[in-house]
N, C-alpha and C positions, 0 to 999 in steps of 0.2 A: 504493500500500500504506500510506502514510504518513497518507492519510485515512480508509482504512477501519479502520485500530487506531484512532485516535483518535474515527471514530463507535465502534467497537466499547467500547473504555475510555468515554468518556462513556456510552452506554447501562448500561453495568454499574456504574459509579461512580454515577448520580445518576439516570436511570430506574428501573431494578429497584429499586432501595431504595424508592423511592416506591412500584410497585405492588405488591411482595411484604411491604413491613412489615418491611423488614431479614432478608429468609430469605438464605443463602448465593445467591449468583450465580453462574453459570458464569463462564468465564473465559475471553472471548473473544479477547483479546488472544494467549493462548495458541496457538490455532487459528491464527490469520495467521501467527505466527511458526513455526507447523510446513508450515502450507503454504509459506512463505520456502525452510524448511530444506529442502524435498522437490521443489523446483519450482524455483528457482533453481541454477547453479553453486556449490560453495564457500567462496570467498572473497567473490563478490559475495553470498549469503546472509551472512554475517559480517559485513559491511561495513552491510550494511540492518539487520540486525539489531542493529547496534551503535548507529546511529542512533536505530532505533523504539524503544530503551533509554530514550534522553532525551526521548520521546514518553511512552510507559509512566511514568517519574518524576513526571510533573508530574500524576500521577494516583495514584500513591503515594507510602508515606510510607517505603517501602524505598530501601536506600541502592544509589547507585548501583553501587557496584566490585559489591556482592550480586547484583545484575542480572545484568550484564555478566557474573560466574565462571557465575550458572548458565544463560547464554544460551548462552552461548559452549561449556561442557558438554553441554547441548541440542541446541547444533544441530553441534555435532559427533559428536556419538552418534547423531543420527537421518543425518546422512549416511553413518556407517558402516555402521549399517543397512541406508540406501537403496542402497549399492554392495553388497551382501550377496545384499540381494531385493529386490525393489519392483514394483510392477503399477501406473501409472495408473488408479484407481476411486473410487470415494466407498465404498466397503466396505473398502480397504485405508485410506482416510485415517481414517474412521470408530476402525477398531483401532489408526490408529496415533495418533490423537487420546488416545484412551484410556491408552493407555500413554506419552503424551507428558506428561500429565495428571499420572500417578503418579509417574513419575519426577522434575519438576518441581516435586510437591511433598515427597516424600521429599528432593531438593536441594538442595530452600531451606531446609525444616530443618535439613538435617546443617552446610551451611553457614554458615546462620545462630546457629548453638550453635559451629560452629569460629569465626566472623571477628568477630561483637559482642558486647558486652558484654550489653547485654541482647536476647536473642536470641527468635525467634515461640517463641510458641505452640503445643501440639502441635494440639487442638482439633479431635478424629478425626471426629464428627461435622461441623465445618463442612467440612474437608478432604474430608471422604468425598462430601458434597453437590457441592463442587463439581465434584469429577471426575465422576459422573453427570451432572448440567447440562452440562458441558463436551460429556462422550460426546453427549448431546440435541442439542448443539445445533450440532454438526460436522455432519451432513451440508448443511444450508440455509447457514454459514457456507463449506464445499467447494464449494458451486452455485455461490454471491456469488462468491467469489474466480477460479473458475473463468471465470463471462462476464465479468469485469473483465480478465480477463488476455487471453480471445476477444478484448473492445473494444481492449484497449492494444498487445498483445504476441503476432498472431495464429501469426506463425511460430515465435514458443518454443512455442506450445501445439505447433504442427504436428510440429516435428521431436522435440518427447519423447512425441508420439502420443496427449495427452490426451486420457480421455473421460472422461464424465458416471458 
């Protein structure tokens, strides 16, 4: 997981800028770290997640504790969630990419106006962009994660009855 956020971040950090001319990117790093939260245990998702923090850092210019309050908010609300409801599909991860999306960045605002000094931007149009790109580009990012976890981790797919 820890090389696929970091091809993911690199692709978004320094490819797209080059072929779109600076348009908003989706935010792929995002997408792994929901699949983390929905496909792993609890604590071991928190644990990775805390890690692929200081992954994600070295690709931004957000501070880390920032990270860290809304990952940790993240993937504890999507677990609450996933104990709620949940169906293994690429149309459930799809919706919940989408609203992983909004939330995350409704988050980072609020938190970033409560914890720094000088705190983001609201910037509705690039915000807005990126959660559709994001939405786009979850299901081919669900595939990917998906047969990586077939290659690595056949019988956690098995026993949470993953499918395509």
């Amino acid at each position: 997981m820890a090389l696929i956020l970091t091809v993911c971040c690199g692709f978004q950090s320094s490819f797209w800028f080059q072929v779109t001319d600076g348009a908003p990117c989706p935010q792929l790093w995002l997408l792994v770290l929901l699949y983390i939260s929905l496909y792993r245990p609890y604590f071991a998702a928190m644990g990775l997640i805390y890690f692929l923090a200081f992954i994600l850092k070295s690709f931004s210019t957000v501070p880390l504790g920032l990270l860290w309050s809304c990952f940790f908010i993240l993937g504890s609300l999507s677990y609450f969630v996933k104990s709620r409801f949940f169906w293994s599909s690429t149309r459930y991860f799809i919706i919940a990419s989408t609203v992983f999306s909004i939330t995350f960045n409704i988050l980072f605002y609020t938190l970033s106006h409560l914890l720094e000094e000088n705190p983001a931007s609201l910037s509705l149009f690039t915000r807005f962009n990126e959660i559709i790109l994001t939405t786009l580009f979850s299901a081919p990012v669900y595939w990917l994660l998906i047969f990586v976890d077939r290659l690595t981790l056949p019988e956690v797919m098995e026993i949470q009855g993953v499918t395509d």
